[in-house]
Each structure stands twice: as C-alpha cells, then as structure tokens.
N, C-alpha and C positions, 0 to 999 in steps of 0.2 A: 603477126601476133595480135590476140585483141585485149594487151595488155596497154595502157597509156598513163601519161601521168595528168592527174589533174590541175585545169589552172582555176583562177579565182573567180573567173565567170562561170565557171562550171558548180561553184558551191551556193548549195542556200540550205537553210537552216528548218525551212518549214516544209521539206519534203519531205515526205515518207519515201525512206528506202536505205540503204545498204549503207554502217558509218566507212566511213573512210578512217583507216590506220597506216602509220607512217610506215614504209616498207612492207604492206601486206596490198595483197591482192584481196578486191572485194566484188562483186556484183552488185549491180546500182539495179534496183527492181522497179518498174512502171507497171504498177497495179499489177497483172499476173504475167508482166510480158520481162525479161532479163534482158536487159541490156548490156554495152560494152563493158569490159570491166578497166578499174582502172589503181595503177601503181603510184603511190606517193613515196617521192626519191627524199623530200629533205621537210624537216618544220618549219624551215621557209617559204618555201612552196604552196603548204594547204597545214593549218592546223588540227591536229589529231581531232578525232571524235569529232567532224564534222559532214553534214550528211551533204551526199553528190545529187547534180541535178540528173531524174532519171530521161530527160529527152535534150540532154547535152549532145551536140556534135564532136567524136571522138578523135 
C-alpha cells in the first residue's frame, strides 16, 4: 500500500504541498510530480494542518 503514516521529520511548515489531516489520506505534491501518500493514525503523531515534506522517504 502506498498509504504510511507520517513521523516528525517528515513535517515542515514551509513546503508547498498537500496539508496533512488526522485520519485522512492526503497526496504530498513536489512541484508537478505526486508523491507517496501518507495516513495520520493519532494528534500525537503529526499535528492537524500541517504540511508533509514532499521528498520525504516513505
């Protein structure tokens, strides 16, 4: 599956791309190219509304 969950090296705040929602599947965008997507399980994990890195290793 290319569903993962993100951790907190995968987040920064001054990317352009796809926010991150708790329990929603999202598409992390790198300029015109779609990368992996990824599942946040808890607001432990990654705080709502924040945006994924899009050349994170999944």
């Amino acid at each position: 599956s290319d569903n993962v969950v993100c951790s907190e090296t995968q987040i920064v705040n001054s990317v352009v791309g796809s926010f991150c929602h708790i329990g929603k599947k999202v598409r992390v965008q790198n300029n015109s190219i779609i990368a992996n997507r990824c599942v946040v399980r808890s607001a432990a994990e990654v705080p709502a509304r924040t945006r994924l890195q899009p050349n994170s290793v999944f």
